[in-house]
C-alpha positions as CSV (number, residue, x, y, z in Angstrom):
1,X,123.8,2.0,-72.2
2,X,124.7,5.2,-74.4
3,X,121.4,5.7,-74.2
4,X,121.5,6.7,-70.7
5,X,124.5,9.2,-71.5
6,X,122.6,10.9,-73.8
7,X,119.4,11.1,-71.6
8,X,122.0,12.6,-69.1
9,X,122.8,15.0,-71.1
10,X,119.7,15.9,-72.4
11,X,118.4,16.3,-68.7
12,X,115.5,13.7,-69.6
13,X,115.5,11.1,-67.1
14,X,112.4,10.0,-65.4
15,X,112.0,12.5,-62.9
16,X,109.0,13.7,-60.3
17,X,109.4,17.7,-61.2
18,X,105.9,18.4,-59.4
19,X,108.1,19.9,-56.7
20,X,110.9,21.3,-58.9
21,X,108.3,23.5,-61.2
22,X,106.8,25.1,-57.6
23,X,110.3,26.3,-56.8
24,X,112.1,29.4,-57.1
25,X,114.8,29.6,-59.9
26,X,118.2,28.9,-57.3
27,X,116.5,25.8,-54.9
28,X,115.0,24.8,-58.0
29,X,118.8,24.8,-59.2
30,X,120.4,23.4,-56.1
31,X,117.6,20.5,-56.2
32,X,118.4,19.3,-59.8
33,X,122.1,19.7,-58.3
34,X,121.1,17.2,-55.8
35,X,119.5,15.0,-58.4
36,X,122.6,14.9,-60.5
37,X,125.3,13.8,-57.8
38,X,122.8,11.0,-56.4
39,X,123.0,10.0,-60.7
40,X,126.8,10.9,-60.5
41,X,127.4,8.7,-57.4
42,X,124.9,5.9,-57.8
43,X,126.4,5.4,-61.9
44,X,129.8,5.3,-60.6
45,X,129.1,2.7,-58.0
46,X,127.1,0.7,-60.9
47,X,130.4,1.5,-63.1
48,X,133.3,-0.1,-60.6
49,X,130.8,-3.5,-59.8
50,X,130.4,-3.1,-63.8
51,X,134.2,-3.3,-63.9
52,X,134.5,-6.3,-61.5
53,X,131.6,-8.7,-63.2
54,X,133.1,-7.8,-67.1
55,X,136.9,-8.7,-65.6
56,X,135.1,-11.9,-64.3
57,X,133.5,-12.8,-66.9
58,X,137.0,-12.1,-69.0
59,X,138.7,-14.7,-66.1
60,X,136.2,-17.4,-67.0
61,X,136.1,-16.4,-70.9
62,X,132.1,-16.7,-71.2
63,X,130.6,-16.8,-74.5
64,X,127.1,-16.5,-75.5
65,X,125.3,-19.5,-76.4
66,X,124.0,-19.0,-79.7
67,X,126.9,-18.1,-81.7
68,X,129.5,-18.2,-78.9
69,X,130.1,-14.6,-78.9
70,X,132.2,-13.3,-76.2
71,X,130.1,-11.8,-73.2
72,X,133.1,-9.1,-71.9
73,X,132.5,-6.6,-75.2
74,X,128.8,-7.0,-74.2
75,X,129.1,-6.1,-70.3
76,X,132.2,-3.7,-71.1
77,X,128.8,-1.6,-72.8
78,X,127.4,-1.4,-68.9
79,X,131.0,0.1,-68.1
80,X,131.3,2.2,-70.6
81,X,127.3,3.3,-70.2
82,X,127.7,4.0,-66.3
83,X,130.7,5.4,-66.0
84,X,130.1,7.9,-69.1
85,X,126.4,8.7,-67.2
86,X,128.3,9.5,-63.7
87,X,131.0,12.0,-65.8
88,X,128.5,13.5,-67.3
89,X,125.9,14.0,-64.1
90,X,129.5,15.3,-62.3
91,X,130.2,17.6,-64.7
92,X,125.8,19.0,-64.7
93,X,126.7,19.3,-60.9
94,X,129.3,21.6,-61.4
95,X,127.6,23.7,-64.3
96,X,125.1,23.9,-61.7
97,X,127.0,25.1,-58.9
98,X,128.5,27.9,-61.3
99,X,124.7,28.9,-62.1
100,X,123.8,28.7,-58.5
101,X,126.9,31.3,-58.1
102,X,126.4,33.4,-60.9
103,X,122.5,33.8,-60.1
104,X,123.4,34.7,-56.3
105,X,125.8,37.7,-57.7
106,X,122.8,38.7,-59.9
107,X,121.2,38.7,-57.5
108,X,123.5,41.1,-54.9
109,X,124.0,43.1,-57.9
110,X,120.1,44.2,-58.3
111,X,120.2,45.0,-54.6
112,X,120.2,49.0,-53.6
């Protein structure tokens, strides 16, 4: 699951960019926006149910069978791996708002 918060950061997940690489530089930029706060919402739902099964789990103190390990440290990882994914597609939503911004002043500033 830290996997997927580094692929987050990285910008690598499994994406259709056909459409994306036709774009112009700012929808291109408000579509990967887009594409980050579907990640940013869809991880934190995936984080609170994460939350709920790992304090369930804790309730009914389920160990693994082989070596009776127990199975909260193991679906605390889905926790921790969601809700580090949705801060970090939040926080690519917001770096892209401020390039959205910044290119549309670049913009007005090359304008007679």
């Amino acid at each position: 699951m830290i996997g997927m918060i580094l692929v987050t950061i990285d910008r690598r997940h499994i994406a259709l960019d056909f459409l994306v690489n036709r774009l112009a530089p700012r929808p291109r930029i408000a579509l990967t926006m887009f594409h980050h706060l579907i990640i940013a919402i869809g991880a934190a739902y995936a984080a609170v149910q994460s939350v709920e099964f790992a304090r369930r789990v804790t309730m009914i103190g389920q160990t693994s069978m082989a070596i009776g390990f127990p199975m909260v440290f193991a679906h605390s990882a889905l926790v921790v791996g969601f809700a580090g994914t949705a801060l970090v597609a939040a926080v690519l939503v917001v770096s892209g708002g401020t390039e959205l911004v910044s290119s549309h002043r670049a913009a007005k500033a090359k304008l007679p």
